[in-house]
C-alpha positions as CSV (number, residue, x, y, z in Angstrom):
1,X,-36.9,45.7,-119.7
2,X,-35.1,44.2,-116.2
3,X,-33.4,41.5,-116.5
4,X,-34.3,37.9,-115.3
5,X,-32.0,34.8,-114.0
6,X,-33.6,31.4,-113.2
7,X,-31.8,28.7,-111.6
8,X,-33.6,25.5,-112.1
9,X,-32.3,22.6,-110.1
10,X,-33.5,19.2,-110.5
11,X,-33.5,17.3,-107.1
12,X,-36.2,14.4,-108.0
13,X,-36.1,11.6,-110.8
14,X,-39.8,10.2,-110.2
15,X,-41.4,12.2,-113.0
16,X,-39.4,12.7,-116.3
17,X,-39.1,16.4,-117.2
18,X,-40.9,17.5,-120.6
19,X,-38.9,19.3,-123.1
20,X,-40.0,23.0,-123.1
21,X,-40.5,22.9,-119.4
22,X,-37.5,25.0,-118.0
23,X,-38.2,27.5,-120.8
24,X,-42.2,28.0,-119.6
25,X,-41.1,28.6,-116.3
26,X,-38.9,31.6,-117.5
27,X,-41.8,32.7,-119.4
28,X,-44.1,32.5,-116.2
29,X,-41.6,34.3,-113.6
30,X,-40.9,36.5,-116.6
31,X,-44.9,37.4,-117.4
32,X,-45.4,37.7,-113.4
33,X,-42.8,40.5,-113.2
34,X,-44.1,42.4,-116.2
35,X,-47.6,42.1,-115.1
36,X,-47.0,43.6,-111.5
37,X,-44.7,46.3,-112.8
38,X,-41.5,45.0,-111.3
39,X,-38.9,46.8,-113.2
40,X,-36.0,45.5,-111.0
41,X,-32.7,43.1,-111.9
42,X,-34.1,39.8,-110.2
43,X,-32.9,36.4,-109.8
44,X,-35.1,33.7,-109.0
45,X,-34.6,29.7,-107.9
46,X,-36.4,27.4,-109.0
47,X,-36.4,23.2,-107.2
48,X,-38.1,20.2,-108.7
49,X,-38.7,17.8,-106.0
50,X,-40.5,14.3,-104.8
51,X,-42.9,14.0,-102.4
52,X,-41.1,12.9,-99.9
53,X,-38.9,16.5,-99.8
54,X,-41.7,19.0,-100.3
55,X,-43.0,16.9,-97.0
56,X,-40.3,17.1,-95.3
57,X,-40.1,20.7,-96.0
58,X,-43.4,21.3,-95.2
59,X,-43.1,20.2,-92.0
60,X,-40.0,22.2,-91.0
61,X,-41.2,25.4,-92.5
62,X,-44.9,25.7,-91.9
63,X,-45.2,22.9,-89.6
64,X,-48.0,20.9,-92.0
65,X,-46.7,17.0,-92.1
66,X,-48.1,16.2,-95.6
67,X,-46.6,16.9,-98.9
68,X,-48.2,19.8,-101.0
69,X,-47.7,20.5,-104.6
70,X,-45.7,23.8,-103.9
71,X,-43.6,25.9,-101.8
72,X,-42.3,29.5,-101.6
73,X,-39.6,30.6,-99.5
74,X,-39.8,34.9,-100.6
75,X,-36.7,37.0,-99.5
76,X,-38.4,39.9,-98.9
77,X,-41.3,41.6,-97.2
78,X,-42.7,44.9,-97.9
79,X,-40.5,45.3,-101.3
80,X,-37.7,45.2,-99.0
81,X,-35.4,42.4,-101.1
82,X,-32.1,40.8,-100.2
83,X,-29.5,42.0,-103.2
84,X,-26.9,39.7,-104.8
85,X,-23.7,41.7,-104.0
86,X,-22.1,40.2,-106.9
87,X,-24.8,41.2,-109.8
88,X,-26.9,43.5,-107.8
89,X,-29.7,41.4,-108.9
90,X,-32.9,41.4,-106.4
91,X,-33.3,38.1,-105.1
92,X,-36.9,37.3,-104.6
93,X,-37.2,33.9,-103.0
94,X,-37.1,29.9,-103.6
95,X,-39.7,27.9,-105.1
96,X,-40.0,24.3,-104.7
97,X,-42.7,21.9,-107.2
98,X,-43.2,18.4,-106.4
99,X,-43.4,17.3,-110.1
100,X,-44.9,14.1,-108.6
101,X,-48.2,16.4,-107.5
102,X,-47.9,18.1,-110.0
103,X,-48.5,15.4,-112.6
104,X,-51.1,13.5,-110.2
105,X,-53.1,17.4,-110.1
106,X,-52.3,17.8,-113.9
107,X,-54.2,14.5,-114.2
108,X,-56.6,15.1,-111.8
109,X,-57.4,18.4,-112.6
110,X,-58.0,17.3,-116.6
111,X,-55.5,19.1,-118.2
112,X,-51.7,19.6,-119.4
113,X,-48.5,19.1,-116.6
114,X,-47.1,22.3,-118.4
115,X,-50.2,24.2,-117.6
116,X,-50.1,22.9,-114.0
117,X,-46.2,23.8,-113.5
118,X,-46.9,27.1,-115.0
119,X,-49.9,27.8,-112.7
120,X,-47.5,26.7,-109.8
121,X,-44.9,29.0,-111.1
122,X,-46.7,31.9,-111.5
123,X,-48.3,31.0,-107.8
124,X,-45.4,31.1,-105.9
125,X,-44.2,34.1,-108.1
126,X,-46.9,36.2,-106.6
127,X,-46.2,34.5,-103.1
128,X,-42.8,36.0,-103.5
129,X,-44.0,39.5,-104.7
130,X,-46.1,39.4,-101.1
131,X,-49.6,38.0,-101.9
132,X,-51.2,35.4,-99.9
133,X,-54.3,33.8,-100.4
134,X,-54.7,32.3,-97.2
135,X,-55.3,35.8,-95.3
136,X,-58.7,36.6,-96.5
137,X,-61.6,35.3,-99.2
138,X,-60.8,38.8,-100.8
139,X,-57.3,38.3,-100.5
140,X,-57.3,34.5,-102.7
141,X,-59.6,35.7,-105.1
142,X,-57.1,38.2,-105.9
143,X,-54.5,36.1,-106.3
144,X,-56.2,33.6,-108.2
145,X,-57.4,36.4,-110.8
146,X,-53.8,37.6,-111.6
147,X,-52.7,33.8,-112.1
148,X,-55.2,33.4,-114.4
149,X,-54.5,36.7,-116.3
150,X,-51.0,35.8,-116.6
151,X,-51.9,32.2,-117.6
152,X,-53.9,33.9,-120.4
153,X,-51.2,35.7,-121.4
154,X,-49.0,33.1,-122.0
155,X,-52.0,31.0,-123.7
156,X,-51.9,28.7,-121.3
157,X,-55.2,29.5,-119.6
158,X,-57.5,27.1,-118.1
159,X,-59.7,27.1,-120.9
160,X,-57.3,26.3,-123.7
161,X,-55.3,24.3,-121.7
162,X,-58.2,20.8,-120.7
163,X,-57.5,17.8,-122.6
164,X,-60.3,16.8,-125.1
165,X,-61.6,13.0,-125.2
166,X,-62.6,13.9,-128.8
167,X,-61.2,11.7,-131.5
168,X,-59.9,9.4,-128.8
């Protein structure tokens, strides 16, 4: 099996980071890589953020002034990849959560923050691989398939994952 490094940085101390969490994000770029057959070294970065940075970042790199719950920066195109000289490690890209949208979608959304930080994970993991859901209908439907399947994987699917009001 290829090996996997992932540098989690925390830049953000609006939303307190659950135990387990830098662990399931292994897991998810881990499961991504052995569910799309990538059999290469890879190192991947992983940000936690606020709001207000994801914005900002928004706005510089896709020109969007709002914050968003996640953002990939892939460094590669066409399984071309950048190599760390020093490990020879592919580098696949930068992905930033907002843990503050995270947590409001988690909410929102009904179920766990983990399962929303691994759905985000694996997310920008296939944005880094190449896939983009914002070309066609076909295209996100795709995408959100394989997250799903991953998800499932890790038994964090959207079915096992919804918080229950029974017994409350």
């Amino acid at each position: 099996m290829a090996k996997l490094k992932v540098y989690i940085k925390n830049g953000q101390s609006e939303v307190k980071i659950p135990v387990g969490i830098r662990l399931l994000i292994r897991r998810c770029c881990q499961a991504v890589l052995i569910t799309e057959k990538f059999k290469r070294d890879t190192e991947v970065s992983v940000s936690f953020v606020n709001n207000k940075e994801i914005r900002n970042l928004n706005k510089i790199y896709r020109n969007k002034d709002k914050s968003t719950d996640v953002l990939s920066f892939p460094l590669g195109e066409n399984g071309n990849y950048d190599i760390d000289t020093e490990t020879g490690y592919v580098m696949l890209g930068d992905i930033v959560i907002s843990l503050e949208t995270a947590f409001k979608q988690a909410d929102n959304f009904g179920h766990s923050l983990e399962r929303e930080i691994g759905f985000l994970t694996v997310h920008s993991m296939l944005h880094l691989l190449g896939y983009d859901h914002e070309t066609s209908t076909l295209c996100s439907r795709i995408m959100r398939e394989k997250e799903e399947a991953v998800l499932e994987k890790l038994g964090i699917s959207r079915d096992a994952t919804f918080i229950s009001n029974a017994g409350r």
